[in-house]
C-alpha positions in Angstrom: -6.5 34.0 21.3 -5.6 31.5 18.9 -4.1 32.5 15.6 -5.5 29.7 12.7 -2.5 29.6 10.2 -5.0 28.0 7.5 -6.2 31.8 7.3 -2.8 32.9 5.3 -3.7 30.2 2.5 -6.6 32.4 1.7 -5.7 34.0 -1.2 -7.2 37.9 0.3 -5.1 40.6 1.3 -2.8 40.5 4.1 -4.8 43.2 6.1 -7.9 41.4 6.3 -6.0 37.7 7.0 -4.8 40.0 9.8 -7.9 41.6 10.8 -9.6 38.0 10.4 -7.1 36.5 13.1 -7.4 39.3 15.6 -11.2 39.0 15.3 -10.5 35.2 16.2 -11.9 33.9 13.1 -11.1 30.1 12.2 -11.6 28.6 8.9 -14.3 26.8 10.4 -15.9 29.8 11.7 -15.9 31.8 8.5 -17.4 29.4 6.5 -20.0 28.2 9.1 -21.0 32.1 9.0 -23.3 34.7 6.9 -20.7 37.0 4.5 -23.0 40.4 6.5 -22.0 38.2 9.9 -18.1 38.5 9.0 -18.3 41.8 7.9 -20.0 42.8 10.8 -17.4 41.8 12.9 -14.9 42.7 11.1 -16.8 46.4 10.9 -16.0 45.9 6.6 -18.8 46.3 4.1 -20.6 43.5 3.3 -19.4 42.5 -0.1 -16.1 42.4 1.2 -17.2 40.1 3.9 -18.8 38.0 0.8 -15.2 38.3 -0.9 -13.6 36.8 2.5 -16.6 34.0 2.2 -16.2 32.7 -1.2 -12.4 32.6 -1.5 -12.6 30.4 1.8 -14.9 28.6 0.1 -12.8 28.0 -3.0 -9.8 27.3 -1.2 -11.0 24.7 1.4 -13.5 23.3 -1.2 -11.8 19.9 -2.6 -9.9 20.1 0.9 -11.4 18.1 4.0 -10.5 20.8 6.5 -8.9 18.2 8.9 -6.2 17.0 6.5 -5.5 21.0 6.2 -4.6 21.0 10.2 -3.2 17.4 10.5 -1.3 16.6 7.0 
């Protein structure tokens, strides 16, 4: 597994960055997914997975997400 280091810019608690990782979540992944899909595999309620969703979104929104992984 993979670890995507772009997940610790997301400004959501350590625990879930963690839990996000181990699930083998990618930036990519979480924003190409449903809020109730990341919470279900994450086994989190949903508006926590909606939390995880949006502050991805905010974060990687006025960044291409290929300058974020070659600078």
């Amino acid at each position: 597994m993979t670890n995507d280091n772009r997940i610790g810019l997301i400004p959501i608690p350590y625990g879930l960055k963690d839990a996000l990782n181990n699930a083998g979540f990618t930036v990519e992944s979480i924003l190409n997914n449903e809020p109730s899909k990341i919470a279900q595999d994450l086994g989190i309620e949903e508006y926590v997975g909606r939390i995880i969703f949006e502050e991805t979104k905010k974060e990687f929104a006025d960044k291409r997400v290929a300058e974020i992984v070659n600078p």
